[in-house]
C-alpha positions as CSV (number, residue, x, y, z in Angstrom):
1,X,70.9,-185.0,-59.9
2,X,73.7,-183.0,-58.7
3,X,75.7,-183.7,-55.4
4,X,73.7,-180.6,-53.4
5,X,70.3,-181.8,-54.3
6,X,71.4,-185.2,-52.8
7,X,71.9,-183.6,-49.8
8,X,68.9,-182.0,-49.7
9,X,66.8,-184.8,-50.0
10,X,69.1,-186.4,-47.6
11,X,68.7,-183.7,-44.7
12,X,64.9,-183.6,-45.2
13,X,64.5,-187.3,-45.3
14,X,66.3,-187.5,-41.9
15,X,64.7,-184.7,-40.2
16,X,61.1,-186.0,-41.4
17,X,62.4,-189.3,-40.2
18,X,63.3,-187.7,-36.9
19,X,60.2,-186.3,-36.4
20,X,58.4,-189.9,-36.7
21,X,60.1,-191.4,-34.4
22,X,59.2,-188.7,-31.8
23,X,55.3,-189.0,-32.9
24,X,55.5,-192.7,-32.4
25,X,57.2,-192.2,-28.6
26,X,54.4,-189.9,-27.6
27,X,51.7,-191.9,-29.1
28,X,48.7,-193.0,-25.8
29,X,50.5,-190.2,-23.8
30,X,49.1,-186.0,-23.3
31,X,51.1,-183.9,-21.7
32,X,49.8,-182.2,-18.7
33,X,52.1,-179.1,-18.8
34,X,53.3,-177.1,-21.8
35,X,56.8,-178.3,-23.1
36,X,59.4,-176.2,-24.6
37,X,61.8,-176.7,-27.1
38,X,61.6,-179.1,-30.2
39,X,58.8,-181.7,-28.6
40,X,56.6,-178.2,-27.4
41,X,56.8,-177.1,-31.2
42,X,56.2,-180.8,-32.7
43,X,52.9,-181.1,-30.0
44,X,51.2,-178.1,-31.0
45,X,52.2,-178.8,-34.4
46,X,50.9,-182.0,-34.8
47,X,47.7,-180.9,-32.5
48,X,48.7,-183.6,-29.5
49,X,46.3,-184.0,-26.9
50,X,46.9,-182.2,-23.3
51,X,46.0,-183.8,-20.6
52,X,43.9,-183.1,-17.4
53,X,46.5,-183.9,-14.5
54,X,46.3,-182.1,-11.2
55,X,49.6,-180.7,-10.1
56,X,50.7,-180.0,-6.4
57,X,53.2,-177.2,-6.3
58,X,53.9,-177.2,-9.4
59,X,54.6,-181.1,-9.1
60,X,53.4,-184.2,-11.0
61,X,51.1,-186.2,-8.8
62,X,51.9,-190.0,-9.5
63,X,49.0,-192.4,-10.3
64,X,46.6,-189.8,-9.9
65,X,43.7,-190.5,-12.4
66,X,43.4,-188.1,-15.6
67,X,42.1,-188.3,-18.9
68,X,42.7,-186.7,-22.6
69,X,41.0,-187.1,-26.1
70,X,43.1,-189.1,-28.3
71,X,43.2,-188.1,-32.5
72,X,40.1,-190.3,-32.6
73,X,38.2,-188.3,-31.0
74,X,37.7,-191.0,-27.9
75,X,38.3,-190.3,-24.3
76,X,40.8,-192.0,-22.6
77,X,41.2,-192.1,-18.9
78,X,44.9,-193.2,-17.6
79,X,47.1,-192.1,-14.4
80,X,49.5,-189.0,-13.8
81,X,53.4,-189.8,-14.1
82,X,56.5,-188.3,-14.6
83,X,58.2,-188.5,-17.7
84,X,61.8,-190.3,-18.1
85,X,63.5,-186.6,-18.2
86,X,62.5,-185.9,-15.0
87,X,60.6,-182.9,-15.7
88,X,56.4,-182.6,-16.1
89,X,53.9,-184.6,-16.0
90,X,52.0,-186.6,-18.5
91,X,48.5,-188.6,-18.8
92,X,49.1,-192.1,-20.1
């Protein structure tokens, strides 16, 4: 193999890696309003589940009771919060 294939199955190995780790951080947890960027393409990519949270103004409503179908096809019921950014709301 030459030095640019190397790279190539560098780069891929690290993005594919990169997109692990953010499946396993948002594994349990439906977001309750679309997300942009990167994570908004990897969810509908990877079909995550949305979840049923009420917002009030536009803002998450803490502990308030939600649910979402996880990828085995089982309900789960969990609470409203606010993710670390700051910003939306999801079910966990």
């Amino acid at each position: 193999m030459n030095r640019r294939n190397i790279l190539r199955t560098l780069a891929g190995t690290l993005f594919l890696w990169g997109v692990a780790i953010a499946v396993e951080q948002t594994r349990g947890v439906a977001y309750c309003v679309p997300e942009a960027g990167m994570t908004g393409f990897l969810h509908k990519a990877l079909f995550a589940p949305a979840g049923n949270c009420t917002l009030k103004n536009g803002k998450c409503q803490n502990n308030g009771v939600c649910s979402f179908v996880n990828a085995s096809g089982k309900t789960v019921n969990g609470k409203c919060t606010v993710p670390a950014s700051g910003t939306g709301c999801t079910c966990q």
